[in-house]
VMD Tcl script that draws the C-alpha trace (Angstrom):
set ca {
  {37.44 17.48 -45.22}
  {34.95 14.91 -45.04}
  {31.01 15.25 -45.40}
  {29.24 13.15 -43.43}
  {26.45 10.47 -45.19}
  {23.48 10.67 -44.14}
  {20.39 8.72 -44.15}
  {17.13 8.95 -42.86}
  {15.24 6.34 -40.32}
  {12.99 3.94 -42.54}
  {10.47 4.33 -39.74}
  {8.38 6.87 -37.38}
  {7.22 6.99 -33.66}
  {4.90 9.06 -31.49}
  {7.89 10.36 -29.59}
  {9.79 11.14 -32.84}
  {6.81 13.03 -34.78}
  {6.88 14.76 -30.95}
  {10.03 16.00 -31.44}
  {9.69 16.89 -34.86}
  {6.93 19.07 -33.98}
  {9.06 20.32 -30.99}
  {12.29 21.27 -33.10}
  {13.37 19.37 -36.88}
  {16.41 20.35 -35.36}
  {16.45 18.41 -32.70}
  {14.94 15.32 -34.54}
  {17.47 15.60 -36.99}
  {20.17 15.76 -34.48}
  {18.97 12.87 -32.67}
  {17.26 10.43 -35.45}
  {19.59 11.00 -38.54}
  {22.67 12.64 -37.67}
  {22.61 10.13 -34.08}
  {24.42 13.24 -32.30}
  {25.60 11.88 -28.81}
  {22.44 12.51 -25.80}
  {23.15 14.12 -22.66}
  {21.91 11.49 -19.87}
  {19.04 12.65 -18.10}
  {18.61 10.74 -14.40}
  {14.80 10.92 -14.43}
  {15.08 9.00 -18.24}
  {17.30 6.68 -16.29}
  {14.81 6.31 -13.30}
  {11.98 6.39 -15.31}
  {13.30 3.15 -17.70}
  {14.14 1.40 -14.13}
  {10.70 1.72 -13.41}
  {9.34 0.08 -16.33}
  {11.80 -2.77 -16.19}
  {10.65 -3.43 -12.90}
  {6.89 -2.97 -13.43}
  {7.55 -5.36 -16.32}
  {9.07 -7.56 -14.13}
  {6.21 -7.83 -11.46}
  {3.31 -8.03 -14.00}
  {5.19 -11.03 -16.29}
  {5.99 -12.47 -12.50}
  {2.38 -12.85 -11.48}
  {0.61 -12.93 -15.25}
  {-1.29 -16.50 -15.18}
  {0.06 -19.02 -14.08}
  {0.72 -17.32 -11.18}
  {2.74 -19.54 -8.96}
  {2.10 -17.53 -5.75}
  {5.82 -17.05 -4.88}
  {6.31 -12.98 -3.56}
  {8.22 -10.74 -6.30}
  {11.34 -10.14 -4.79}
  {10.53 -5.94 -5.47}
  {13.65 -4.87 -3.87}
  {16.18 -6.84 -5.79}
  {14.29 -5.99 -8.89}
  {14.31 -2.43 -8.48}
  {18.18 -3.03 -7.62}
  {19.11 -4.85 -10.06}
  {16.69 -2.22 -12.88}
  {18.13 1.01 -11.57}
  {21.81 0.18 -11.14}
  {21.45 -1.14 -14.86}
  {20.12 2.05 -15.86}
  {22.55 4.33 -14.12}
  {26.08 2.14 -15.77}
  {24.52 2.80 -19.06}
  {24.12 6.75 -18.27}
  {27.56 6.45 -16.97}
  {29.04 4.55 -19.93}
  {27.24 7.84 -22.13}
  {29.05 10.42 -19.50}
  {32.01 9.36 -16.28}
  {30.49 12.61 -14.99}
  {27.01 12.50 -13.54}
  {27.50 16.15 -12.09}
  {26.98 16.58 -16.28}
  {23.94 15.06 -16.36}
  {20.38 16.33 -17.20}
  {18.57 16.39 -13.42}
  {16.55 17.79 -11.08}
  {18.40 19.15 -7.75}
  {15.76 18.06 -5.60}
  {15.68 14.43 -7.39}
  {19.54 13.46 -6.95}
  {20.52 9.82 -7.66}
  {19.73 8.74 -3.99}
  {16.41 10.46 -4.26}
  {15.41 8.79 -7.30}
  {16.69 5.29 -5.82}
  {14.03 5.41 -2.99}
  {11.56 7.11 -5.18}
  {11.54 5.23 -7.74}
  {10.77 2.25 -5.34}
  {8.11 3.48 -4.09}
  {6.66 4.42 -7.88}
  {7.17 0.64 -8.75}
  {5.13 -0.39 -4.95}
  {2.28 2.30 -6.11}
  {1.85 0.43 -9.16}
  {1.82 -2.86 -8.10}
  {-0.47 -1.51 -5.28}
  {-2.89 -0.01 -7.92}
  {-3.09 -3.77 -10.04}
  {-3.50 -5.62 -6.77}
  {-6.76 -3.59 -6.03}
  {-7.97 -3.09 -10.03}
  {-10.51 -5.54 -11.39}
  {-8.66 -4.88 -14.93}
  {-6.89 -8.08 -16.47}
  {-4.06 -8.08 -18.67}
  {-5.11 -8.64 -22.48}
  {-3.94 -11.70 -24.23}
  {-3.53 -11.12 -27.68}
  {-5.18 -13.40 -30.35}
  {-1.71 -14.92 -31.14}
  {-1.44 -16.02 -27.16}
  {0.89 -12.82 -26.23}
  {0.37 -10.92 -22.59}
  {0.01 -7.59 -24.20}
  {3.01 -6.45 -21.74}
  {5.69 -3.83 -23.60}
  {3.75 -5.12 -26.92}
  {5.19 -4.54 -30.25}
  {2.50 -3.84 -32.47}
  {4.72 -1.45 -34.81}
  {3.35 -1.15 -38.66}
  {2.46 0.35 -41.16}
  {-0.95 1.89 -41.30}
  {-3.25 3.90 -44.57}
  {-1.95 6.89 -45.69}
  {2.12 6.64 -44.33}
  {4.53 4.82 -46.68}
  {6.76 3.38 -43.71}
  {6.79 1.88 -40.64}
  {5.64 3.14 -37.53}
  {7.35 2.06 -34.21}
  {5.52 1.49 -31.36}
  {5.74 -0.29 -28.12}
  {3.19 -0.75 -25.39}
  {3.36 -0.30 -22.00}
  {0.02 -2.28 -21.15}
  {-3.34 -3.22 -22.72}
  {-6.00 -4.26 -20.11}
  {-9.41 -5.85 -20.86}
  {-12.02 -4.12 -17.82}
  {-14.74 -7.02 -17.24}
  {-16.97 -4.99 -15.90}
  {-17.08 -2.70 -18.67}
  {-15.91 -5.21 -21.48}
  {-13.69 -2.84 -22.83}
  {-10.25 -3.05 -24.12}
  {-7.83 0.00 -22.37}
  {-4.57 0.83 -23.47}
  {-2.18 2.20 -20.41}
  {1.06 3.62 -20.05}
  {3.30 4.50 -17.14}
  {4.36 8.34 -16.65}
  {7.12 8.37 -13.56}
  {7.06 12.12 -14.45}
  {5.18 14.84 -12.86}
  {2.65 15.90 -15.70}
  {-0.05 14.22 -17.37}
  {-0.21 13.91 -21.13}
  {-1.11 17.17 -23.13}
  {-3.82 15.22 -25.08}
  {-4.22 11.71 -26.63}
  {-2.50 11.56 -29.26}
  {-0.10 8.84 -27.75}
  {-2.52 6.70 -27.13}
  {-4.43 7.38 -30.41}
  {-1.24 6.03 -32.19}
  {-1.41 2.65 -30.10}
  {-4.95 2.45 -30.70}
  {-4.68 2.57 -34.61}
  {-1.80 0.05 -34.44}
  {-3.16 -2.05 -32.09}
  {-6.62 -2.40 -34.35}
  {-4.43 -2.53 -37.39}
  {-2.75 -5.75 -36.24}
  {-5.41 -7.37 -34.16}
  {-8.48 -6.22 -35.53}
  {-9.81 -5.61 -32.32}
  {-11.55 -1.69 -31.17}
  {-9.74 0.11 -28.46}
  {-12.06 1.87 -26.43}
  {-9.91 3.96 -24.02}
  {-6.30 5.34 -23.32}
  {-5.13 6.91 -20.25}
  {-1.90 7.18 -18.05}
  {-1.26 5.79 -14.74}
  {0.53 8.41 -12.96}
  {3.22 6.57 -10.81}
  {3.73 9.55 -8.64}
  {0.16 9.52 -7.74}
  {-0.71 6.19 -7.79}
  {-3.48 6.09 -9.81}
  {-4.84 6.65 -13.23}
  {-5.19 10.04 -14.81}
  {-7.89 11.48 -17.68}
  {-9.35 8.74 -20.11}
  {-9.27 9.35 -23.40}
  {-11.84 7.95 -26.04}
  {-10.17 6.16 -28.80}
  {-13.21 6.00 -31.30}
  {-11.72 9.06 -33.76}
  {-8.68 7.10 -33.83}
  {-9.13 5.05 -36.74}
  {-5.54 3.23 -38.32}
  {-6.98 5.67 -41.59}
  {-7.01 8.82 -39.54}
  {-3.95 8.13 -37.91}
  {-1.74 7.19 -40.76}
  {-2.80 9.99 -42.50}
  {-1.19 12.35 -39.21}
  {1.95 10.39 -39.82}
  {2.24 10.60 -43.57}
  {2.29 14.08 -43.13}
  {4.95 14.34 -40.57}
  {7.28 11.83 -43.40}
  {6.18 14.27 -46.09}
  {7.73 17.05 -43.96}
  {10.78 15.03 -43.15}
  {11.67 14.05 -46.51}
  {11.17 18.05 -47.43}
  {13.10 18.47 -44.74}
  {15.61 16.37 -45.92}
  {15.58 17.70 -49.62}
  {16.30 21.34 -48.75}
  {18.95 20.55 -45.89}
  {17.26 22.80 -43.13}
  {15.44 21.12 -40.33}
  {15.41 24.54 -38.76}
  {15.94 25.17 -34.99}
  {13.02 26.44 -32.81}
  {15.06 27.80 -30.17}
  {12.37 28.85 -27.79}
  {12.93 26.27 -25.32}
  {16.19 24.11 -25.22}
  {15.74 23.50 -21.47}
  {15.95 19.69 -21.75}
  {17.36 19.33 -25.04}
  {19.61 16.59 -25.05}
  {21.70 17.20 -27.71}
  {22.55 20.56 -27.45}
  {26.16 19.94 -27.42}
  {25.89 19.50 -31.02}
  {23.44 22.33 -32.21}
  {24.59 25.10 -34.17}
  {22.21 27.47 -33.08}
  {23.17 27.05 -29.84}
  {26.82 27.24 -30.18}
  {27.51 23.52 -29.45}
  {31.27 22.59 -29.34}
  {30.46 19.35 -31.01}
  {27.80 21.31 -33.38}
  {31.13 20.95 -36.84}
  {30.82 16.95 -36.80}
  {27.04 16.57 -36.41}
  {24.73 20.09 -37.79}
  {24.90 20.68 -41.22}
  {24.38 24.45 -39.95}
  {27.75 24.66 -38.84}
  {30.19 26.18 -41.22}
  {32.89 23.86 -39.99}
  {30.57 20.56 -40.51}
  {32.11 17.17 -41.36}
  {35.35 18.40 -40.35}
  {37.51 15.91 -38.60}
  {40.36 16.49 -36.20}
}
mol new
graphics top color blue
foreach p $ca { graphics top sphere $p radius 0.5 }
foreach p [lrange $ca 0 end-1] q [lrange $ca 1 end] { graphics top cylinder $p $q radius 0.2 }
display resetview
């Protein structure tokens, strides 16, 4: 018998301090141990959606050359890429994590039509696309970092900043193809920090544009978002992971597994793969 090595990330997200606060279990499953993930079809809609949206803002981000984004063949092209990578992760899709009114064919006109209500929504919106001081479209922009108060790295990736000329003020938005809004701001509140953290420049609002809608949900005011008050959140959350990590728990909250992805691998919930992945398991790091 073999015991697995382990080591932890050397970096942090929103999503994974999420998921952390969700179930350590879970984040440990998923972040250290890399436990295999059930493929969801509304994660693989939802990515197609972004490629494409990506797509149609870099095609007509200045200098426009007034040729028509071919939508269709983009959405094509996004969603088909999306579903062979589910399908490399499981033959089965009848296994996958979906919704029985959203079936693959579903999604593939849907999600169409969420990529048309965006690019409906920036045809009509005085907002302009920021340009970063280095000369970047801030279009999926990196501005990962490290901010006061967390010793390492935090990941981050935006989906869009916008600069509002009426308003002169700098809005940070991302794309939710799923049915609810955000809980609160903290998403945001993390771009905001490391966008001022690398820029220098305030961020005034945050909100989501709800694809299913069409339009943009609650803003959120950034101002109590400082790079100090936000590291400090993070810090904390690697202080708990490292303590985490030091007593060997990461303890299951099994109150709601509904769309747990790696569940298959979860001791507390009797997953067949749980001996090569949970240190839980009695039979863990076995190999057959």
């Amino acid at each position: 018998m073999t015991t697995p090595v382990l080591q932890l990330p050397r970096h942090i997200s929103h999503s994974s301090r999420e998921s952390l606060e969700r179930c350590a279990k879970q984040y440990f499953l998923t972040r250290v141990a890399k436990a295999p993930q059930t493929p969801a079809l509304w994660l693989a809609g939802g990515s197609a959606v972004h490629e494409a949206t990506e797509a149609y803002d870099l095609w007509t981000f200045p200098p426009d050359t007034g040729e028509e984004f071919p939508l269709l063949d983009y959405w094509e092209g996004c969603f088909n890429g999306q579903l062979a990578e589910a399908y490399e992760e499981e033959e089965d899709s009848n296994k996958w994590r979906s919704s029985k009114t959203e079936p693959i064919e579903v999604w593939r006109a849907h999600g169409l039509a969420f990529v048309q209500s965006w690019i409906d929504w920036r045809e009509r919106s005085p907002w302009e696309i920021w340009t970063t001081p280095d000369g970047m479209p801030a279009i999926e922009l990196d501005v990962s970092g490290k901010l006061p108060g967390c010793e390492v790295e935090i990941k981050a990736f935006l989906d869009r900043v916008f600069w509002d000329p009426v308003l002169k003020k700098l809005v940070i938005v991302d794309l939710k193809t799923g049915k609810r809004a955000p809980r609160n701001a903290d998403q945001f509140g993390t771009y905001a920090a490391l966008l001022t953290a690398k820029y220098g420049v305030q961020v005034d609002l945050g909100v989501a544009f709800m694809n299913r809608r069409g339009g943009l949900g609650t803003p959120y005011d950034m101002t109590e978002y400082t790079p100090e008050f936000v590291g400090g959140i993070f810090g904390k959350a690697w202080e708990l992971i490292q303590g985490y990590a030091r007593d060997g728990s990461f303890p299951a909250d099994t109150s709601d597994c509904f769309l747990c992805d790696v569940k298959s691998s979860c001791h507390a919930q009797n997953g067949p793969l749980a001996h090569l992945y949970d240190p839980a398991s009695p039979g863990y790091g076995t190999r057959f």
